[in-house]
Backbone atoms as SQL, in Angstrom:
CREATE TABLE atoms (id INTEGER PRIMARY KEY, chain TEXT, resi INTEGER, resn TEXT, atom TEXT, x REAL, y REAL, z REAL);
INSERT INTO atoms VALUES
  (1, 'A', 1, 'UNK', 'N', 0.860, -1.170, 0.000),
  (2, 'A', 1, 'UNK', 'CA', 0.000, 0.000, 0.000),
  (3, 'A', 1, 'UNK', 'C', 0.899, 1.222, 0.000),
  (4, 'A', 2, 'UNK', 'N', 1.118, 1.983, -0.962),
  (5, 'A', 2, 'UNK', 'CA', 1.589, 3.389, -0.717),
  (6, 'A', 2, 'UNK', 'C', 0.716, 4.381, -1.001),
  (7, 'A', 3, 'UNK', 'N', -0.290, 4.425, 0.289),
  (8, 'A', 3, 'UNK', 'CA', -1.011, 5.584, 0.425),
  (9, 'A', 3, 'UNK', 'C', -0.460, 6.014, 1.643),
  (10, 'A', 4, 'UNK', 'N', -0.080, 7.303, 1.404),
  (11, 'A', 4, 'UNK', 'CA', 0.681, 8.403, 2.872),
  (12, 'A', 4, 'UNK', 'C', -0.283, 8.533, 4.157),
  (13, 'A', 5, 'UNK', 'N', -1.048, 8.543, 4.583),
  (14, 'A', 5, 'UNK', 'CA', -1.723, 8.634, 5.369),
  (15, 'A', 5, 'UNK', 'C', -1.831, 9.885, 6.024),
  (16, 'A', 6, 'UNK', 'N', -0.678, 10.373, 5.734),
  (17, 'A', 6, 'UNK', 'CA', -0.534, 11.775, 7.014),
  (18, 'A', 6, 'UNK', 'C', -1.170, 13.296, 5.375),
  (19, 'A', 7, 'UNK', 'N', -0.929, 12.337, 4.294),
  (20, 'A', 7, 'UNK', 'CA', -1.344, 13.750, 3.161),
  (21, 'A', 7, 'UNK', 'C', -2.815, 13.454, 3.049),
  (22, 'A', 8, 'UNK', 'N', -3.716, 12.833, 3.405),
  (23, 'A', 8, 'UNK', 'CA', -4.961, 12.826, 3.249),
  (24, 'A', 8, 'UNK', 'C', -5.477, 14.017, 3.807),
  (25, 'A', 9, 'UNK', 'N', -6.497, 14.590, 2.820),
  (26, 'A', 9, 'UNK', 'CA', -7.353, 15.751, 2.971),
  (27, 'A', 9, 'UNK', 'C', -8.579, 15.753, 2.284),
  (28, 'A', 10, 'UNK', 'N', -9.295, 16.406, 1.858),
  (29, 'A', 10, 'UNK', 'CA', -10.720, 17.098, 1.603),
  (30, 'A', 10, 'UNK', 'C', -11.117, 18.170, 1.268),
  (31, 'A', 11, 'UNK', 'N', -11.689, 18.584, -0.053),
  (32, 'A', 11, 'UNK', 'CA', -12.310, 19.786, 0.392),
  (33, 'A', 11, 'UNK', 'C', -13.452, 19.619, 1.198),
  (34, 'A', 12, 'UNK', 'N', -14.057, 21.196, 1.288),
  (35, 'A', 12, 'UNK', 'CA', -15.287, 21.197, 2.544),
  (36, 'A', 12, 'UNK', 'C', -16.466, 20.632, 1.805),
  (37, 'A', 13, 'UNK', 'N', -16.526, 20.761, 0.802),
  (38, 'A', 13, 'UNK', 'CA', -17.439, 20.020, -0.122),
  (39, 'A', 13, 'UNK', 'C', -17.391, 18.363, 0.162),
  (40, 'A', 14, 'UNK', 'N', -16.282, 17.809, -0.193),
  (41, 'A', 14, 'UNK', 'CA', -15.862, 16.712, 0.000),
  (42, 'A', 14, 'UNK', 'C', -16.150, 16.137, 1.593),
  (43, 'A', 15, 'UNK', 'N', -16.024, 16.927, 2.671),
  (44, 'A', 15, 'UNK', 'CA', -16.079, 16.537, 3.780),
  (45, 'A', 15, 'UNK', 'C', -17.795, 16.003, 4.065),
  (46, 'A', 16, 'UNK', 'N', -18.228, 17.537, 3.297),
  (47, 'A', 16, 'UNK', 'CA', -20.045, 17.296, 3.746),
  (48, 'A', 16, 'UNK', 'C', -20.646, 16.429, 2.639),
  (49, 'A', 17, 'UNK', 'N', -19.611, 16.009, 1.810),
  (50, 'A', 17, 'UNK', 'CA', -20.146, 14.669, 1.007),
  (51, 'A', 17, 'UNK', 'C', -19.781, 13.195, 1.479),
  (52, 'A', 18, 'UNK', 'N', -18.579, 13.039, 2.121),
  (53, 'A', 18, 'UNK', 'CA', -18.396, 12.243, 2.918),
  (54, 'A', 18, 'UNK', 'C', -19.524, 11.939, 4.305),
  (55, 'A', 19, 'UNK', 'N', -19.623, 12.957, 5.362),
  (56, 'A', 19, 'UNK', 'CA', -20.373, 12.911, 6.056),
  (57, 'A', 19, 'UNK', 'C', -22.060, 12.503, 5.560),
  (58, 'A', 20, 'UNK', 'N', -22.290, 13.162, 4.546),
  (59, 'A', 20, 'UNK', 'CA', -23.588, 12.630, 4.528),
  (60, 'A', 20, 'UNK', 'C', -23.432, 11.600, 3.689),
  (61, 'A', 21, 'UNK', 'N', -22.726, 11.134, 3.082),
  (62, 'A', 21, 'UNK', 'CA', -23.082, 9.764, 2.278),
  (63, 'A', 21, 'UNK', 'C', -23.058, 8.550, 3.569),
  (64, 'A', 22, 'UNK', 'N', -21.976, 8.600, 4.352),
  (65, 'A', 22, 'UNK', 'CA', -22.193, 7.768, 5.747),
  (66, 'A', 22, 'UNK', 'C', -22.447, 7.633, 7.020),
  (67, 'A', 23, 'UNK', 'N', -23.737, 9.026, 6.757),
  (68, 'A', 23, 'UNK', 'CA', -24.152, 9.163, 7.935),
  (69, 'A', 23, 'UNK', 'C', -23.499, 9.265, 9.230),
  (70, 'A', 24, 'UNK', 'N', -22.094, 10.119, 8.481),
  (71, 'A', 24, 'UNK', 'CA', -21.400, 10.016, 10.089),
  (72, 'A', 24, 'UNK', 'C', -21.661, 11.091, 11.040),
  (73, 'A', 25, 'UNK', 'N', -21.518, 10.971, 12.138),
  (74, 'A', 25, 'UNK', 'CA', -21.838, 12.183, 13.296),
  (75, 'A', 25, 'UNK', 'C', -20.593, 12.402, 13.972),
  (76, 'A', 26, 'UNK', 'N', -19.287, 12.311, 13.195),
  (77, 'A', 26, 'UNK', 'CA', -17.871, 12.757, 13.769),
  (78, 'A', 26, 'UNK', 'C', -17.962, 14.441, 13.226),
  (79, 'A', 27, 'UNK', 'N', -16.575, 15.117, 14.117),
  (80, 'A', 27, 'UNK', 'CA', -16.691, 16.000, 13.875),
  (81, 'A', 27, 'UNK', 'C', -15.291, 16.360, 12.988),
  (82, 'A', 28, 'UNK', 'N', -14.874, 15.396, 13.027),
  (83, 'A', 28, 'UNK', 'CA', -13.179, 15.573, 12.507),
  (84, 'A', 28, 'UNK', 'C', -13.168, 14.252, 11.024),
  (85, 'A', 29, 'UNK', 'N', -13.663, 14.826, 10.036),
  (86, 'A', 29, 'UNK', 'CA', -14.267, 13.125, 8.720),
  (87, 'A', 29, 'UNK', 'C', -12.794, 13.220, 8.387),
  (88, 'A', 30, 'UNK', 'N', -11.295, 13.838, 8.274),
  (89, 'A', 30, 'UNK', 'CA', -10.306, 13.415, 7.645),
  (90, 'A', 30, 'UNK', 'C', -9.727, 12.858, 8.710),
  (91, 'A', 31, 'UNK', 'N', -10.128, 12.472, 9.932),
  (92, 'A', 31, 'UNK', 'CA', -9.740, 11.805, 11.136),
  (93, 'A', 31, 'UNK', 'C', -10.249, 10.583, 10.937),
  (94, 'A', 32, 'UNK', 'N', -11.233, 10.374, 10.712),
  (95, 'A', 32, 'UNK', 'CA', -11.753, 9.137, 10.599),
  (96, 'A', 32, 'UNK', 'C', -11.532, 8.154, 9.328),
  (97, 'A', 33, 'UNK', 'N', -11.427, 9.241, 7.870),
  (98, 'A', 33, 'UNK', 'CA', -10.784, 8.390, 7.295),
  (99, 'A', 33, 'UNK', 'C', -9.824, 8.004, 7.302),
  (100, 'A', 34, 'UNK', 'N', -8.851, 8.530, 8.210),
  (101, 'A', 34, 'UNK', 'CA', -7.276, 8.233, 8.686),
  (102, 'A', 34, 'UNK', 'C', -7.555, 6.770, 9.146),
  (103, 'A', 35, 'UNK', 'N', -7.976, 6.249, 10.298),
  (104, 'A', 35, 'UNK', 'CA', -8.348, 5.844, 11.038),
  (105, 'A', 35, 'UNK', 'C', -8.975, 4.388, 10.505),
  (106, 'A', 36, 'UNK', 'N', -9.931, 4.806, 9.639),
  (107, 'A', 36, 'UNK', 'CA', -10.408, 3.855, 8.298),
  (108, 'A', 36, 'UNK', 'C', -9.250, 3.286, 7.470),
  (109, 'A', 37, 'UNK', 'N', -8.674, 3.868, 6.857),
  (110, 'A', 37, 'UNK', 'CA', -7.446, 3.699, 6.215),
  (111, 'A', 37, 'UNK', 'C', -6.073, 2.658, 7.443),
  (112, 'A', 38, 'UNK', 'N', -6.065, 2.928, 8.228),
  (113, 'A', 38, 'UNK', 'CA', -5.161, 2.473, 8.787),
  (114, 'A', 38, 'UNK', 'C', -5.377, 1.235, 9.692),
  (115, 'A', 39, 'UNK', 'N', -6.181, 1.083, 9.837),
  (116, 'A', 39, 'UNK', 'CA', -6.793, -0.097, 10.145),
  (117, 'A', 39, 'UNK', 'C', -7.736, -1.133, 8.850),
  (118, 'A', 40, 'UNK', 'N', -7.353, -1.046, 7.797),
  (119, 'A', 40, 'UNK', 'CA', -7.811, -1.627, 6.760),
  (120, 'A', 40, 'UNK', 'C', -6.517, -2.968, 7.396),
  (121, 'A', 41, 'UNK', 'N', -7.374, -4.203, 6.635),
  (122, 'A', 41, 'UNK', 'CA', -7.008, -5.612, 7.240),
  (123, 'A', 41, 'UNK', 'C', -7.921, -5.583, 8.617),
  (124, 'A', 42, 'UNK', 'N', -7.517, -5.230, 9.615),
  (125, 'A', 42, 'UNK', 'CA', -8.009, -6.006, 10.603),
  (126, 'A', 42, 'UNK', 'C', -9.977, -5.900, 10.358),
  (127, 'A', 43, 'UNK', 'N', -10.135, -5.801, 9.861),
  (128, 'A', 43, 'UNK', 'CA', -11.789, -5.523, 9.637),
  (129, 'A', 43, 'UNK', 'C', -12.490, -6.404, 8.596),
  (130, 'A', 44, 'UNK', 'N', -11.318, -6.891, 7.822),
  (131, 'A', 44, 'UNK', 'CA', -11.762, -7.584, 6.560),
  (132, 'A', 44, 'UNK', 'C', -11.627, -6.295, 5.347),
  (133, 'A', 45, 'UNK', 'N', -11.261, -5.343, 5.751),
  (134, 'A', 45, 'UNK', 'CA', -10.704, -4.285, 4.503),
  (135, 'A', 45, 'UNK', 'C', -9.920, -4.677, 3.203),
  (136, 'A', 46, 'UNK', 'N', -10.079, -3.772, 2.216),
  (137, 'A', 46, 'UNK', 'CA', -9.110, -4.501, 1.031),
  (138, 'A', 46, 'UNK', 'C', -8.503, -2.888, 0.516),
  (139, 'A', 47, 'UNK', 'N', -7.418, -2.994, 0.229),
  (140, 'A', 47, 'UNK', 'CA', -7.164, -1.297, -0.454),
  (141, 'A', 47, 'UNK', 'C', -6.645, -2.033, -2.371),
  (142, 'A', 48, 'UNK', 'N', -7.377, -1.405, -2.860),
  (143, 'A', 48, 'UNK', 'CA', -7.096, -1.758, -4.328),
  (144, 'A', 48, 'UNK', 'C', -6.665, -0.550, -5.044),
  (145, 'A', 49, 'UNK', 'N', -5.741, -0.299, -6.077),
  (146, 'A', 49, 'UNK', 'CA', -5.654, 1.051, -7.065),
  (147, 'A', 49, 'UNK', 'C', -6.331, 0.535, -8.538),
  (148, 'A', 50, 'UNK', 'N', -7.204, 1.629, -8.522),
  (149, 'A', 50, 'UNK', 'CA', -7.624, 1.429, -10.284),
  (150, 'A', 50, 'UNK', 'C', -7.349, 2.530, -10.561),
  (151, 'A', 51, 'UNK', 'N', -6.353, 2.704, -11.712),
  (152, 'A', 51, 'UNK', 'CA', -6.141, 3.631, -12.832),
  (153, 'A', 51, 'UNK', 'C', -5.728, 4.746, -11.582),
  (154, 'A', 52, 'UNK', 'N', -6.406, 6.418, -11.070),
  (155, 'A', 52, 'UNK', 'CA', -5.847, 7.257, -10.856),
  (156, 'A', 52, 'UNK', 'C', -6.316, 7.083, -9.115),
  (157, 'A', 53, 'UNK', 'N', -7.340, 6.328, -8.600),
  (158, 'A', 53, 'UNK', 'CA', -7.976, 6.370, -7.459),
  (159, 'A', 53, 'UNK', 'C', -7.519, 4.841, -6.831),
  (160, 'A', 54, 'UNK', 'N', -7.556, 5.169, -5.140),
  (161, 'A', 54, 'UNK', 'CA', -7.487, 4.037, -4.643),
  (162, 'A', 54, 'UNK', 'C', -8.878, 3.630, -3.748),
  (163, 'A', 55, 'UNK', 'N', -9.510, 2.618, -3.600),
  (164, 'A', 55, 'UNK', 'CA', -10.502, 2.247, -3.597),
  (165, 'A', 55, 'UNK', 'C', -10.261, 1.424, -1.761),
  (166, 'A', 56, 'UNK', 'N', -10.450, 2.228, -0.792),
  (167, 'A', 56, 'UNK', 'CA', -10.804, 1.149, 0.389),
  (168, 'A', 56, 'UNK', 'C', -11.993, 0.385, 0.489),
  (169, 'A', 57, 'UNK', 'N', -12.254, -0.609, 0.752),
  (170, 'A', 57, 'UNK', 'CA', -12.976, -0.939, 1.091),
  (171, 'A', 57, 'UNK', 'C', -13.398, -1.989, 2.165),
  (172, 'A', 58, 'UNK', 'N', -14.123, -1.011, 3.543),
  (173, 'A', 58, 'UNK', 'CA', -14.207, -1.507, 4.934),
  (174, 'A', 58, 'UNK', 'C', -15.102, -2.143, 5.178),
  (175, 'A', 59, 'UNK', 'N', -15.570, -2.227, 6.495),
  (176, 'A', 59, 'UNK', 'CA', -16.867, -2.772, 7.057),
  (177, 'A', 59, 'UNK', 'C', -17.902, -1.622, 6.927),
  (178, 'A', 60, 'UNK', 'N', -18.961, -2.053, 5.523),
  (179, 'A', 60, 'UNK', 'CA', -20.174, -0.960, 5.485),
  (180, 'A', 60, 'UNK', 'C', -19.460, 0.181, 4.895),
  (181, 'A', 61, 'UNK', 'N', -18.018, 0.393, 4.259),
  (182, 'A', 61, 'UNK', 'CA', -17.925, 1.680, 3.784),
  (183, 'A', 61, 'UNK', 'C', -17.178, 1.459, 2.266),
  (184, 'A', 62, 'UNK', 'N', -16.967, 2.392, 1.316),
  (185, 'A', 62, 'UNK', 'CA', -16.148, 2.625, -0.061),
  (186, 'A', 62, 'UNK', 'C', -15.438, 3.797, 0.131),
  (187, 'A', 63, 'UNK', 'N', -14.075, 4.184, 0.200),
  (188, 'A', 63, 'UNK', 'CA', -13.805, 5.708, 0.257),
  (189, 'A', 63, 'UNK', 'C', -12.807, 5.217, -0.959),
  (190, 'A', 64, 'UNK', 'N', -13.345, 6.790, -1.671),
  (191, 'A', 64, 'UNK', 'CA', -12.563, 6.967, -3.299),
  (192, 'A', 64, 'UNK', 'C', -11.264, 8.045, -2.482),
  (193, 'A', 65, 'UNK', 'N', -9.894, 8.015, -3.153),
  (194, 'A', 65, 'UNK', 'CA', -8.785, 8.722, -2.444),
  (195, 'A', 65, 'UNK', 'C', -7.929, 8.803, -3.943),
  (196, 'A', 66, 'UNK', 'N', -7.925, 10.199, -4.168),
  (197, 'A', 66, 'UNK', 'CA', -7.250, 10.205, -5.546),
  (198, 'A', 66, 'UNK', 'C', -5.463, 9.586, -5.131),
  (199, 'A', 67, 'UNK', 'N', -4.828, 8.770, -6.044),
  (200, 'A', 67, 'UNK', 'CA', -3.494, 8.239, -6.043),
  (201, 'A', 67, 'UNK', 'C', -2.580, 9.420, -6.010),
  (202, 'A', 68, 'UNK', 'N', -3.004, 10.292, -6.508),
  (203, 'A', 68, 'UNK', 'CA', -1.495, 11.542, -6.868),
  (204, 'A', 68, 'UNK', 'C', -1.693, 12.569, -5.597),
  (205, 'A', 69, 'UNK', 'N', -2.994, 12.867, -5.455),
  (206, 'A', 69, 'UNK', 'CA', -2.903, 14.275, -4.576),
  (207, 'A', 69, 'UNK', 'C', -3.900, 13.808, -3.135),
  (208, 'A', 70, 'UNK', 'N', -3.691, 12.479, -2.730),
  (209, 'A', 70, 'UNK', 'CA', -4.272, 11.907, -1.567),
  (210, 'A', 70, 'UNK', 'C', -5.661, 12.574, -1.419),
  (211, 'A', 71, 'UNK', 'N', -6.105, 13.089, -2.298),
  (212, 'A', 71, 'UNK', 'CA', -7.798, 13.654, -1.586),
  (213, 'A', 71, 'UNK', 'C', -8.368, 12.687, -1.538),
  (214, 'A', 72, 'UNK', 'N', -9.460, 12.645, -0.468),
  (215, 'A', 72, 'UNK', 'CA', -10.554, 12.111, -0.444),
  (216, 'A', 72, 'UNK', 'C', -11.874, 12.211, -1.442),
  (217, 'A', 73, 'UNK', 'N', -11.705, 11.650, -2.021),
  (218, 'A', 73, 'UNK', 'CA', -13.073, 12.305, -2.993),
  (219, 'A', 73, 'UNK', 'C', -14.290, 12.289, -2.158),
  (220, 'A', 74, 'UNK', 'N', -14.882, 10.907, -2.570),
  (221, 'A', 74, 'UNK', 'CA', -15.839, 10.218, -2.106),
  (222, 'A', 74, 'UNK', 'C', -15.916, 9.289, -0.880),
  (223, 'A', 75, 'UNK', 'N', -16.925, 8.894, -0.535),
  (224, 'A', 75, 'UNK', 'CA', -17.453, 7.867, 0.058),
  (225, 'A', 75, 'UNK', 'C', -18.773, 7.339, 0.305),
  (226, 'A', 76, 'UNK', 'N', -18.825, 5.912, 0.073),
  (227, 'A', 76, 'UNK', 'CA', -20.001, 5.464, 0.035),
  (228, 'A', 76, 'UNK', 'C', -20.341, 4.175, 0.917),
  (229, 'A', 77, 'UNK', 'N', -21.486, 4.077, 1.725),
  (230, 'A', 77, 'UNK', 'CA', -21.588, 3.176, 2.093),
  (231, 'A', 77, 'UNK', 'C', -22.027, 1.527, 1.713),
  (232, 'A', 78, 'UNK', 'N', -21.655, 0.437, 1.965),
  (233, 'A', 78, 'UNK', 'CA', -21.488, -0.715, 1.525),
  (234, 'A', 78, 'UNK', 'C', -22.499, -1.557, 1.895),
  (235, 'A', 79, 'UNK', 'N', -22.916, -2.536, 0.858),
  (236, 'A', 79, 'UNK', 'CA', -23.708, -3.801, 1.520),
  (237, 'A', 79, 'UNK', 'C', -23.324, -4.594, 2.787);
């Protein structure tokens, strides 16, 4: 996995698209995707790269993370 962990960010757009796509009630969402991210494996997580994005995928969640400039795009919640 070479995703940096410490360059992950968001715009504010991005944050209140994150938050509401997973219903989260944190107050800190590039904390949590830290957090998400770094604990991928012990959960049954998988981190995959397609083409320019890397694709986590947790328990109940999808977060899109562009490969070059660590943003967070998206996130979506999972079956």
């Amino acid at each position: 996995m070479s995703i940096d962990i410490s360059k992950l960010h968001t715009t504010d757009l991005g944050e209140a698209r994150i938050r509401h796509n997973l219903s989260l009630a944190v107050e800190d969402v590039i904390a949590w995707c830290k957090d998400a991210v770094r604990t991928y494996g012990a959960d049954g997580a998988r981190v995959e790269r397609r083409g320019k994005n890397w694709y986590i995928t947790g328990a109940g969640f999808v977060l899109t993370i562009n490969a070059h400039s660590h943003t967070v795009i998206t996130a979506h919640p999972r079956d």
